[in-house]
N, C-alpha and C positions, 0 to 999 in steps of 0.2 A: 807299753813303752817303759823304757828305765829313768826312773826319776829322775837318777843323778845327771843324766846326759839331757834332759829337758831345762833341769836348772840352766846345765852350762850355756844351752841355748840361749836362757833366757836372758844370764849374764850378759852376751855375746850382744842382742839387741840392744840391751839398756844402756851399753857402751854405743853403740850405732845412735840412736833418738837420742840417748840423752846430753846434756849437758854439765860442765863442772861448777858445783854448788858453791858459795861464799865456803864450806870446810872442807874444800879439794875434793869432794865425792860427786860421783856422777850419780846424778839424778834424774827422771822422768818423768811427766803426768800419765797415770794410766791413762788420762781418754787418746794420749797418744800414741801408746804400746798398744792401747785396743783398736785402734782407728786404721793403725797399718797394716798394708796388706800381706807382706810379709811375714808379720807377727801370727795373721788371722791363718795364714795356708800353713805354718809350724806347731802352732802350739791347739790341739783339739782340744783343751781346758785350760785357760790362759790364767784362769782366776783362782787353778788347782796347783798350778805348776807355782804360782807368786804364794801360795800359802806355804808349800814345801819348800820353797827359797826362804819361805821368812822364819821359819820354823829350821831350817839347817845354820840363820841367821846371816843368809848372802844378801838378803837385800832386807829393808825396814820398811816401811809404813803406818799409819796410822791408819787403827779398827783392825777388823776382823775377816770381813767378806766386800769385797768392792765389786762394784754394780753400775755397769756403763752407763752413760747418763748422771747418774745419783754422785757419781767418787770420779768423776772424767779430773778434774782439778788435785783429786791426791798423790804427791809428790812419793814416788819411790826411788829410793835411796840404795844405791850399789855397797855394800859397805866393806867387800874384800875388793882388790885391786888386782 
């Protein structure tokens, strides 16, 4: 798969689930992004594609590797528009 067309993907949902934060940015729980079913038939490494989002710096989070269950409550953050 081409990274960069996963990211946009992924952009593309976070705009869909998420909502507009107190600093105009849309934000999402991953247990939300992971919970959907949408997300789950798109993305065959959801947790691969948000690390290379975070690392091209399109989306933020806190840590490292997020773990359904463990990180369901971590807020990620759209950070281009």
């Amino acid at each position: 798969m081409n990274v960069e067309h996963e990211v946009n993907l992924l952009v593309e949902e976070i705009r869909r689930l998420g909502t507009k934060n107190a600093d105009g940015q849309v934000s999402v729980k991953f247990g939300v992004l992971f919970a959907d079913e949408k997300c789950a038939n798109l993305f065959e490494a959801l947790v691969g594609t948000l690390k290379a989002a975070k690392r091209r710096k399109v989306v933020s989070y806190q840590g490292e590797l997020l773990l359904q269950g463990v990180h369901d409550n971590v807020d990620i953050v759209l950070l281009q528009d």
